[in-house]
RODRENDREN-526650 format. One record per residue (C-alpha): residue in three letters; x, y, z; residue number from 1. Coordinates in nm, 2 decimals, decimal comma. Each point is the difference from the previous one (the first is absolute). Example, Ala and Ser with C-alpha at 12.3 -4.5 7.8 and 13.67 -1.06 7.14 Angstrom:
BEGIN
<rec><residuo>Ala</residuo><xx>1,23</xx><yy>-0,45</yy><zz>0,78</zz><num>1</num></rec>
<rec><residuo>Ser</residuo><xx>0,14</xx><yy>0,34</yy><zz>-0,07</zz><num>2</num></rec>
//
This chain:
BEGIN
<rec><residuo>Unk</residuo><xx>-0,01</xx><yy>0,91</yy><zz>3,05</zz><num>1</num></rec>
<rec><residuo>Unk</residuo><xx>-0,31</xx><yy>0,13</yy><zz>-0,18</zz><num>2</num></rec>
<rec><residuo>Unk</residuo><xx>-0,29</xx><yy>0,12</yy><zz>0,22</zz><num>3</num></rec>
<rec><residuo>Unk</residuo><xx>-0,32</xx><yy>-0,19</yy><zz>-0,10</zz><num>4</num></rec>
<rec><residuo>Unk</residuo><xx>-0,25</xx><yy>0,25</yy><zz>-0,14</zz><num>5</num></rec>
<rec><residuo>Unk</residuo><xx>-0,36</xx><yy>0,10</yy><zz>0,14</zz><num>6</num></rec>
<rec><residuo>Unk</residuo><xx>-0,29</xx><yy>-0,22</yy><zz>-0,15</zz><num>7</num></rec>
<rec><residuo>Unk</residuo><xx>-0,21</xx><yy>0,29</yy><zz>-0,14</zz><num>8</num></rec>
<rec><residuo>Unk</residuo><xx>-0,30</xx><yy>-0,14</yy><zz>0,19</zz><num>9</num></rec>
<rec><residuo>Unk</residuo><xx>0,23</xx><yy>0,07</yy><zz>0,32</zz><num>10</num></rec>
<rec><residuo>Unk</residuo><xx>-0,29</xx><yy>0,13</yy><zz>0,24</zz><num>11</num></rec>
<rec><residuo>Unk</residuo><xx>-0,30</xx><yy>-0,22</yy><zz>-0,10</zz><num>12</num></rec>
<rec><residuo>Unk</residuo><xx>0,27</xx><yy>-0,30</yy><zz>0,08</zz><num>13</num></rec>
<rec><residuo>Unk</residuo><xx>0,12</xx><yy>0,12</yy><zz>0,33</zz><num>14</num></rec>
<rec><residuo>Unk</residuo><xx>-0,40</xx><yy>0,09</yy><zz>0,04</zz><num>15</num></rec>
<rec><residuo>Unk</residuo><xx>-0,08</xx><yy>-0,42</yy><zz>-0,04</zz><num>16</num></rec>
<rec><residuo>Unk</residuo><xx>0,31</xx><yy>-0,02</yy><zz>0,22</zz><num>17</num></rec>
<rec><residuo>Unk</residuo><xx>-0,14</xx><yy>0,19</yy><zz>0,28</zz><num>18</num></rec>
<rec><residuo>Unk</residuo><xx>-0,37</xx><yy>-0,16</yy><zz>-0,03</zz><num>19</num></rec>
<rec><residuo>Unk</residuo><xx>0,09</xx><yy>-0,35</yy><zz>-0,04</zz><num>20</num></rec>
<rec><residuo>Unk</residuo><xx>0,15</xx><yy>0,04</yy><zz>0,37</zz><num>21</num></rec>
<rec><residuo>Unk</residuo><xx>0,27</xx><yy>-0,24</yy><zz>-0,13</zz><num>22</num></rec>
<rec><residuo>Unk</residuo><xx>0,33</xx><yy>0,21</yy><zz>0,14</zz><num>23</num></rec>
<rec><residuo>Unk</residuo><xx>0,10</xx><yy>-0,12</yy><zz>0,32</zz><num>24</num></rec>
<rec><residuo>Unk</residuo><xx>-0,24</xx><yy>-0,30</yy><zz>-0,04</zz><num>25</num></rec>
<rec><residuo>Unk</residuo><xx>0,05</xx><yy>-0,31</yy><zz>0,24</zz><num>26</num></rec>
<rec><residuo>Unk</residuo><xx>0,11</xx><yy>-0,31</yy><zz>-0,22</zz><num>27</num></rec>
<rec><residuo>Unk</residuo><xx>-0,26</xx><yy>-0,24</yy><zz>-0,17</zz><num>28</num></rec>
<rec><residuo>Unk</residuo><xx>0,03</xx><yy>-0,30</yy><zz>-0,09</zz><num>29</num></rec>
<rec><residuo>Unk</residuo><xx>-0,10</xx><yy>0,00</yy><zz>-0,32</zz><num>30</num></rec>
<rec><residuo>Unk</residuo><xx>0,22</xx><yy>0,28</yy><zz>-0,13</zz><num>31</num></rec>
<rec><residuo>Unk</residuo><xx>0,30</xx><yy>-0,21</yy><zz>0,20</zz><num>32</num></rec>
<rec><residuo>Unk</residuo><xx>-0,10</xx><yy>-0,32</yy><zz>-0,19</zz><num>33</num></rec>
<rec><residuo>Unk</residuo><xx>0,03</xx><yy>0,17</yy><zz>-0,31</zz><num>34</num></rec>
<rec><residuo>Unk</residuo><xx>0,35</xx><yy>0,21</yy><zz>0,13</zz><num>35</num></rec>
<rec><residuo>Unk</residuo><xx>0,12</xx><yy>-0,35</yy><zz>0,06</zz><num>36</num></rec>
<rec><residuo>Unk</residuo><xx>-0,14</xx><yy>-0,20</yy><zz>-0,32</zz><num>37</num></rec>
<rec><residuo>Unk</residuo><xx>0,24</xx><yy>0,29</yy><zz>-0,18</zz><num>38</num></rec>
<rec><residuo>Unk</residuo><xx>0,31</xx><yy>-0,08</yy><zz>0,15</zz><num>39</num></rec>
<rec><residuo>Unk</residuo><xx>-0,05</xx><yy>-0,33</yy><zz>-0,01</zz><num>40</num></rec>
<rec><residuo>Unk</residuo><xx>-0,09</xx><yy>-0,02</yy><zz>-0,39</zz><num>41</num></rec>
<rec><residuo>Unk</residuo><xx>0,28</xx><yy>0,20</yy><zz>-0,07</zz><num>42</num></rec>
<rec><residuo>Unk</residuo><xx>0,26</xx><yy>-0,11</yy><zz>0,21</zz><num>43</num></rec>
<rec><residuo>Unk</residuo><xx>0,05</xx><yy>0,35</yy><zz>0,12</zz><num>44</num></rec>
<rec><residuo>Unk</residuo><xx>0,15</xx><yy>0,08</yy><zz>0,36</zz><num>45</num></rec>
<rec><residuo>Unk</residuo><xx>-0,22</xx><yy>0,32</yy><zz>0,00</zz><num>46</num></rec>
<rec><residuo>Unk</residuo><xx>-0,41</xx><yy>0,04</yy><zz>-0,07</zz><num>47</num></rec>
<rec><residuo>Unk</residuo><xx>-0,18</xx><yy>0,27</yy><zz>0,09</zz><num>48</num></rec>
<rec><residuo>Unk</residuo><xx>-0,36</xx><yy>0,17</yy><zz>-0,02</zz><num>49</num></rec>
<rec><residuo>Unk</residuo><xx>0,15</xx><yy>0,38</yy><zz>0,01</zz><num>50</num></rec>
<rec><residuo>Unk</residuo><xx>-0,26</xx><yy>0,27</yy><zz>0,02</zz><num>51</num></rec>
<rec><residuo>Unk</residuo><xx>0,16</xx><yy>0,35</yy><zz>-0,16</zz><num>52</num></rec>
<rec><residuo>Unk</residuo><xx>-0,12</xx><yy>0,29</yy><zz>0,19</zz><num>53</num></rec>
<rec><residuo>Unk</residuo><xx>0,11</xx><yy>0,36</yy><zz>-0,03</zz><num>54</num></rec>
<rec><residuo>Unk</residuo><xx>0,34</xx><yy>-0,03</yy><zz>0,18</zz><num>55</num></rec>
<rec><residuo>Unk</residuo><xx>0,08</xx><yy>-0,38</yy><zz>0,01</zz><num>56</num></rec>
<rec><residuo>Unk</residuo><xx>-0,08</xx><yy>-0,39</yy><zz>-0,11</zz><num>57</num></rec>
<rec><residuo>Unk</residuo><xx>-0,18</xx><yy>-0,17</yy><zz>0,30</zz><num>58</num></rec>
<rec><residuo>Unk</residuo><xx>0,04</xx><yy>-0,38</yy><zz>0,01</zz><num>59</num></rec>
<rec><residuo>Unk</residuo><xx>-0,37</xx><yy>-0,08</yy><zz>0,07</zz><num>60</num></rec>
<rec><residuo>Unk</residuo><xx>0,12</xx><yy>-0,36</yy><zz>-0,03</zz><num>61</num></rec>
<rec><residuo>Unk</residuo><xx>0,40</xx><yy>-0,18</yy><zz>-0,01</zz><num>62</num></rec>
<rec><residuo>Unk</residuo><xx>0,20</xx><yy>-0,26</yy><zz>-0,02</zz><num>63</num></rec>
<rec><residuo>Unk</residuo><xx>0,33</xx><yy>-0,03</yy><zz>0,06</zz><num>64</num></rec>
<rec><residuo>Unk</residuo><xx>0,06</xx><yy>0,42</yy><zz>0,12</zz><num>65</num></rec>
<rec><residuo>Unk</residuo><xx>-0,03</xx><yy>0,08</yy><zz>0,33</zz><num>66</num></rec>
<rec><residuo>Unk</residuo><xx>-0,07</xx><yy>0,44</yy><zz>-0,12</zz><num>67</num></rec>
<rec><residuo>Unk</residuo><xx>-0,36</xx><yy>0,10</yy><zz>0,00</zz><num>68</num></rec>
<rec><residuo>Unk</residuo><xx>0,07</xx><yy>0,30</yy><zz>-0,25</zz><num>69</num></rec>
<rec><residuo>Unk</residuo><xx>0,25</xx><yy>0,15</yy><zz>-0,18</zz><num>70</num></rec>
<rec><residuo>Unk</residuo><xx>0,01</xx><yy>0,34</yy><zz>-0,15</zz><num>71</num></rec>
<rec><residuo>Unk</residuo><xx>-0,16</xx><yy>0,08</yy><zz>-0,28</zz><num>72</num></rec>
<rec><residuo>Unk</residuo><xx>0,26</xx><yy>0,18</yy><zz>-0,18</zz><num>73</num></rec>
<rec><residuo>Unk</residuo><xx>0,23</xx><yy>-0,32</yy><zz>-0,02</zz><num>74</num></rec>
<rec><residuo>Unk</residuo><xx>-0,29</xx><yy>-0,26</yy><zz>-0,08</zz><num>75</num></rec>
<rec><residuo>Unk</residuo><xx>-0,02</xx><yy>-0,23</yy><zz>-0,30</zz><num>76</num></rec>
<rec><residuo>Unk</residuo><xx>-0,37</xx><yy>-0,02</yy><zz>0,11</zz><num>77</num></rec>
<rec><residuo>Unk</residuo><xx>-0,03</xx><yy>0,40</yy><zz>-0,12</zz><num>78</num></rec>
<rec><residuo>Unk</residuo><xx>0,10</xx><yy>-0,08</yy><zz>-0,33</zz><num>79</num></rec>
<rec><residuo>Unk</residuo><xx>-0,24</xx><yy>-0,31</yy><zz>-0,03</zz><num>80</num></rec>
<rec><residuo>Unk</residuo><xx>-0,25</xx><yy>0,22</yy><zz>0,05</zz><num>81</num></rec>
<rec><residuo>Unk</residuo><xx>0,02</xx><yy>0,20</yy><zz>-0,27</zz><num>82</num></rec>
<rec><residuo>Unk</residuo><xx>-0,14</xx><yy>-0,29</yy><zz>-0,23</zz><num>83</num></rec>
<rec><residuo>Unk</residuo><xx>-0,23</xx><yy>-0,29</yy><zz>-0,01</zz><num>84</num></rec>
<rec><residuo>Unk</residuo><xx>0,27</xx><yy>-0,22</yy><zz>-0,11</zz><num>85</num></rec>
<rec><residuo>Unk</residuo><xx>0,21</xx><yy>-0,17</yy><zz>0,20</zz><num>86</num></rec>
<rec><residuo>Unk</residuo><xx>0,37</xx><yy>0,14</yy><zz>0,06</zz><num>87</num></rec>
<rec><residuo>Unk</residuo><xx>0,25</xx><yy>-0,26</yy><zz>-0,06</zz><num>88</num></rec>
<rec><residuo>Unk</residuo><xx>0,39</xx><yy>0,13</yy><zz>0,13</zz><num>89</num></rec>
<rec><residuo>Unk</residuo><xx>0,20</xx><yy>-0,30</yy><zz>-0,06</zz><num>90</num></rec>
<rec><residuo>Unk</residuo><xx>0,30</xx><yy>0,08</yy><zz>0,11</zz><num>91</num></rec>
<rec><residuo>Unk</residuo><xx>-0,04</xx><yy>0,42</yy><zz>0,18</zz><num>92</num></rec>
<rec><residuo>Unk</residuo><xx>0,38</xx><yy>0,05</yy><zz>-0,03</zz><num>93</num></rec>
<rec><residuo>Unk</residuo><xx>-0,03</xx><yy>0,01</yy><zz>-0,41</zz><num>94</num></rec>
<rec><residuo>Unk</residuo><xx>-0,33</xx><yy>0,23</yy><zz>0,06</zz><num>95</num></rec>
<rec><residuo>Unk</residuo><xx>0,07</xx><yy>0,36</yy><zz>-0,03</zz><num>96</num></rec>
<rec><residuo>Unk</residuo><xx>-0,34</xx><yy>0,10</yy><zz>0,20</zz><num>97</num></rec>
<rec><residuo>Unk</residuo><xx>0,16</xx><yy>-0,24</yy><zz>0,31</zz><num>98</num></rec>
<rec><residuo>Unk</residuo><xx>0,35</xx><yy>-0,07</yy><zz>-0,09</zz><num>99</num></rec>
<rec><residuo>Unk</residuo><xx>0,12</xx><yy>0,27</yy><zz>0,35</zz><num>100</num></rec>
<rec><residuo>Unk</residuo><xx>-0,35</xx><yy>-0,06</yy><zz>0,19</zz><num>101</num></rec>
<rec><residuo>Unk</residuo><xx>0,14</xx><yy>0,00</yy><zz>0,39</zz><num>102</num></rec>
<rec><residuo>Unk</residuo><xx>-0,23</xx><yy>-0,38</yy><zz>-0,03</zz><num>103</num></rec>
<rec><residuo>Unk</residuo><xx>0,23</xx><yy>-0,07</yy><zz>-0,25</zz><num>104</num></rec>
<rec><residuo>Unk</residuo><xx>0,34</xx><yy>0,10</yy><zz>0,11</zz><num>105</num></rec>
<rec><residuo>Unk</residuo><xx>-0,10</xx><yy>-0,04</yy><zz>0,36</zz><num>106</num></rec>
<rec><residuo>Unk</residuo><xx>-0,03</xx><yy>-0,25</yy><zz>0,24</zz><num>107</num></rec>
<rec><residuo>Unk</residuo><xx>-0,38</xx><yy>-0,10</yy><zz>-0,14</zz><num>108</num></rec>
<rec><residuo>Unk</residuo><xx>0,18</xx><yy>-0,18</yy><zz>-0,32</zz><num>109</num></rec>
<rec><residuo>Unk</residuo><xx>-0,25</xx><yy>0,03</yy><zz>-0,22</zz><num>110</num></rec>
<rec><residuo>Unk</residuo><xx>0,09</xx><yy>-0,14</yy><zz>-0,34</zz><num>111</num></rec>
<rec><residuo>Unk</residuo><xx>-0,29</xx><yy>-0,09</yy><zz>-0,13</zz><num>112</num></rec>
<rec><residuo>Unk</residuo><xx>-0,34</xx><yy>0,11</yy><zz>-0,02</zz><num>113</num></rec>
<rec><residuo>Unk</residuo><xx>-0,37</xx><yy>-0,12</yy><zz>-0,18</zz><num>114</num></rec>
<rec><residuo>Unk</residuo><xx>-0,28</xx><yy>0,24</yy><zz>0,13</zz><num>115</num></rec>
<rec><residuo>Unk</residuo><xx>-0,36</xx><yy>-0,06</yy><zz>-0,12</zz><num>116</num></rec>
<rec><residuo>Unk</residuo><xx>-0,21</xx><yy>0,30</yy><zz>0,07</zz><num>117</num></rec>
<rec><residuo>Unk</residuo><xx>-0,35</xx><yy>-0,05</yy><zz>0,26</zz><num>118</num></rec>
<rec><residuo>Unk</residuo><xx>-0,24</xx><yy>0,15</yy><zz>-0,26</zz><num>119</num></rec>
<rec><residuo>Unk</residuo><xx>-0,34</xx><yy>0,08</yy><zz>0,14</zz><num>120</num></rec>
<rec><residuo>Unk</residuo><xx>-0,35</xx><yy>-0,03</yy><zz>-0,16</zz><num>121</num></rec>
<rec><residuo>Unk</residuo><xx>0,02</xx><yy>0,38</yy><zz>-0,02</zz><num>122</num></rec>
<rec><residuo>Unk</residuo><xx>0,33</xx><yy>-0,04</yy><zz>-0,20</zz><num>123</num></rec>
<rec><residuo>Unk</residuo><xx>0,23</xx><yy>0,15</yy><zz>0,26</zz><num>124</num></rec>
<rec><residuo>Unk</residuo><xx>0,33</xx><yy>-0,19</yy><zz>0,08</zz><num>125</num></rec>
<rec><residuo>Unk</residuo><xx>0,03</xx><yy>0,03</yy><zz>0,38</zz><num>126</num></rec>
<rec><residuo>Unk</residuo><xx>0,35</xx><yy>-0,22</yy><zz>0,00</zz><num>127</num></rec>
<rec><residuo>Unk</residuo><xx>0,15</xx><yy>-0,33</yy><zz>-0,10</zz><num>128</num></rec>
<rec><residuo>Unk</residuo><xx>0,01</xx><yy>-0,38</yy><zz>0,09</zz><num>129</num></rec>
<rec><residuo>Unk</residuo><xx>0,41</xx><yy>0,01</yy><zz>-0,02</zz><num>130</num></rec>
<rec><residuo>Unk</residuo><xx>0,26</xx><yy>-0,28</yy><zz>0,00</zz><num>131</num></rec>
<rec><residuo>Unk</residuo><xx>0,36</xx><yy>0,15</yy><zz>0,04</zz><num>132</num></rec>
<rec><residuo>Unk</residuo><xx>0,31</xx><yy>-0,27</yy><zz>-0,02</zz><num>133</num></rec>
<rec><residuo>Unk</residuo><xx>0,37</xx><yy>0,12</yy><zz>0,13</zz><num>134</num></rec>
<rec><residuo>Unk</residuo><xx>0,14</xx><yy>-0,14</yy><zz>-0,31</zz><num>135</num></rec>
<rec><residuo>Unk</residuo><xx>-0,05</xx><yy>0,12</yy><zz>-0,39</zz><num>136</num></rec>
<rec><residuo>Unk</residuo><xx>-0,35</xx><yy>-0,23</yy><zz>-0,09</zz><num>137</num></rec>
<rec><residuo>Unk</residuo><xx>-0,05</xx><yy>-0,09</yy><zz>-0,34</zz><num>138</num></rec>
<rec><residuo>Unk</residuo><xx>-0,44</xx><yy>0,02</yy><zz>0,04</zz><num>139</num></rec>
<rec><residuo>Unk</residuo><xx>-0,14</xx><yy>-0,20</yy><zz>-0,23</zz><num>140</num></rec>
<rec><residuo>Unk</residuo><xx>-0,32</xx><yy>0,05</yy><zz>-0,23</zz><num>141</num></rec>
<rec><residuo>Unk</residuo><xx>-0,17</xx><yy>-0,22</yy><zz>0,28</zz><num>142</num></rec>
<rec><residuo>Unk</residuo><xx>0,14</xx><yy>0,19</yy><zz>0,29</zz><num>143</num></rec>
<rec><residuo>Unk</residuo><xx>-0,15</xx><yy>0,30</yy><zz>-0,10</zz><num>144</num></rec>
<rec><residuo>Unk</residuo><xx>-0,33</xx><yy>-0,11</yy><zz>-0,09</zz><num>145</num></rec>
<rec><residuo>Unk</residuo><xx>-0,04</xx><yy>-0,23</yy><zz>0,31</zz><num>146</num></rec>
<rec><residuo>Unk</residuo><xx>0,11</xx><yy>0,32</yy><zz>0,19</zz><num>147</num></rec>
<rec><residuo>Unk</residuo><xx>-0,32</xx><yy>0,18</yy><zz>-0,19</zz><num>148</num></rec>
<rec><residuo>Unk</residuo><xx>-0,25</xx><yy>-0,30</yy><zz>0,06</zz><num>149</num></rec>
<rec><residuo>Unk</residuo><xx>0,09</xx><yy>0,07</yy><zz>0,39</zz><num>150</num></rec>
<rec><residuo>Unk</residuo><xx>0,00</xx><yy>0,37</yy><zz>-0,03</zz><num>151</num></rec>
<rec><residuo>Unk</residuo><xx>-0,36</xx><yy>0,01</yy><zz>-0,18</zz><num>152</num></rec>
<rec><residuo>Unk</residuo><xx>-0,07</xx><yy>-0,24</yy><zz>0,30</zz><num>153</num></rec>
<rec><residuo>Unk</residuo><xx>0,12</xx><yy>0,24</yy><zz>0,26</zz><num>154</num></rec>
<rec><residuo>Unk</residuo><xx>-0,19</xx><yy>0,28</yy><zz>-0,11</zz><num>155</num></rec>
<rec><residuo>Unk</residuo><xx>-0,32</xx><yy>-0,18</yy><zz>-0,05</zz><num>156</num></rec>
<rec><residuo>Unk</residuo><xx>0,09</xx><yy>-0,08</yy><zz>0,39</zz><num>157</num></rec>
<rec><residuo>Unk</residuo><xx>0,02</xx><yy>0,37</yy><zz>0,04</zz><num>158</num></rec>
<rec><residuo>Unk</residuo><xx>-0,33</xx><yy>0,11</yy><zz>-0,17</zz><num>159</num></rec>
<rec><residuo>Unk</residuo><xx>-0,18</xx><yy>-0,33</yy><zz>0,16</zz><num>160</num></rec>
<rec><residuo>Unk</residuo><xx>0,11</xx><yy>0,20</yy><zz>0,34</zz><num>161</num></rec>
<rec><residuo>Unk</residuo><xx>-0,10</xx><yy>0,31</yy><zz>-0,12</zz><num>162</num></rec>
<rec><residuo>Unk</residuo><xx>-0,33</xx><yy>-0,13</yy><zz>-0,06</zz><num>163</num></rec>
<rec><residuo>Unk</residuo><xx>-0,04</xx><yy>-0,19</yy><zz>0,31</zz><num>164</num></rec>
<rec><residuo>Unk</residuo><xx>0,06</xx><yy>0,34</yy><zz>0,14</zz><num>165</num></rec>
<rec><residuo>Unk</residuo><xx>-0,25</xx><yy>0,21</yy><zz>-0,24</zz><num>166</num></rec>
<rec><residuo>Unk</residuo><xx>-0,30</xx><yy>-0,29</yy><zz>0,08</zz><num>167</num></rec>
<rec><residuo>Unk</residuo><xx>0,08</xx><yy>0,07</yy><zz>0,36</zz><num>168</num></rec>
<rec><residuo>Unk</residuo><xx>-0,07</xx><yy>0,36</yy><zz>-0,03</zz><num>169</num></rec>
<rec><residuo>Unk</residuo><xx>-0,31</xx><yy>-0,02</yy><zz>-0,19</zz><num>170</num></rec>
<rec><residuo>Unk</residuo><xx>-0,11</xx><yy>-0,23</yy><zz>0,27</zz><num>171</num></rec>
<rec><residuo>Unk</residuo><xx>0,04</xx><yy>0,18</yy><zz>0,28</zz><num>172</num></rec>
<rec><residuo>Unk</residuo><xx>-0,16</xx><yy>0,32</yy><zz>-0,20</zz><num>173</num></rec>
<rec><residuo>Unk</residuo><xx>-0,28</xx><yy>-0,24</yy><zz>-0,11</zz><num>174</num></rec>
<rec><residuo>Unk</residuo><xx>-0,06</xx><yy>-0,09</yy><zz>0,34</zz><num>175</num></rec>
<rec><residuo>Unk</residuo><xx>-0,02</xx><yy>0,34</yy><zz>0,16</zz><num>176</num></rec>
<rec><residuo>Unk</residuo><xx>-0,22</xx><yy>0,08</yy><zz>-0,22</zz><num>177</num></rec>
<rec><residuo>Unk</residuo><xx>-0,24</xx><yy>-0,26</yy><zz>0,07</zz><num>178</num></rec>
<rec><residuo>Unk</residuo><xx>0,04</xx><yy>0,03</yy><zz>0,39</zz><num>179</num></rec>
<rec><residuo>Unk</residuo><xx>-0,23</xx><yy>0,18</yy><zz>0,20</zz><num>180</num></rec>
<rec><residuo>Unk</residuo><xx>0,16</xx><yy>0,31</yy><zz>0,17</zz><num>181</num></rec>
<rec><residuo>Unk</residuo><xx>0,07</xx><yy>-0,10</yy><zz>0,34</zz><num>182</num></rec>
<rec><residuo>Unk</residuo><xx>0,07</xx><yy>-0,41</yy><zz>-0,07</zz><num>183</num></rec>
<rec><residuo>Unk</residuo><xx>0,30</xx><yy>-0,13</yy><zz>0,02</zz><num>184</num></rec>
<rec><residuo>Unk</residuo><xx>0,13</xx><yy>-0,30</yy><zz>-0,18</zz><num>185</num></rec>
<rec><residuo>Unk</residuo><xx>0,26</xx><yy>-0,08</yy><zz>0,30</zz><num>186</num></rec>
<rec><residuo>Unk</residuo><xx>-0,11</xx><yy>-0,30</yy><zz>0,24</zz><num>187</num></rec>
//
């Protein structure tokens, strides 16, 4: 197994991680819809929103995988983020970086993997929109861009939220600002 290297924008990543407030996260539906739009276009038993923090892949969304996270060490989602491209392991017995990966060799099957990367507006890759099949999977031209179109989808999801979040903010500063000291807002 080959470790996946460090992005060398490690800390500014785990940075957006941390204030994005998206580890640990309930479910929404519109990530799920997206999680589930994967595995079904692909035909994949396995698709995931994984989040890559310092020591593991959290599944912020999944299908098909009852784990929440996984180490980091052994993730295919560590390499993915490495790149902008997508990572396409069609068959991760035949892959030197995965070929002994305990997912591999162990009871989690994974044979095959296609990992687009969740690229921010900032240009930080925060994770992957992942299918993972238990069987070597030939992905096709189509796969892998259809796996991108969702992928740029999720992360416009994720800076919509972060917005959302950043217009709240300036609200409530804009508002204390025009309150009188004293008045509450509260009924």
């Amino acid at each position: 197994m080959i470790p996946a290297p460090t992005p060398a924008n490690e800390l500014q990543r785990l940075a957006a991680l941390l204030r994005l407030k998206l580890l640990d996260s309930t479910t929404e539906a519109s990530f799920d819809a997206l999680t589930r739009c994967l595995a079904r276009g692909l035909s994949a038993p396995v698709a995931l929103i994984s989040l890559v923090d310092e020591k593991r892949q959290w599944f912020m969304c999944r299908v098909g995988l009852e784990a929440r996270e996984t180490p980091r060490d052994v993730s295919f989602c560590g390499h993915a983020i490495c790149g902008t491209e997508p990572l396409v392991v069609p068959d991760a017995l035949s892959d030197p970086r995965f070929f002994d990966n305990p997912l591999v060799v162990g009871p989690s099957n994974v044979r095959a993997y296609l990992g687009a990367p969740l690229i921010t507006r900032e240009g930080l890759v925060l994770g992957t929109l992942c299918a993972i099949d238990t069987k070597p999977h030939a992905w096709t031209p189509e796969d892998i861009a259809f796996a991108r179109d969702l992928a740029i989808a999720a992360a416009c999801l994720v800076d919509a939220r972060a917005f959302k979040s950043e217009l709240g903010e300036s609200f409530e500063a804009m508002a204390s600002l025009c309150r009188p000291r004293g008045v509450s807002l509260a009924a």
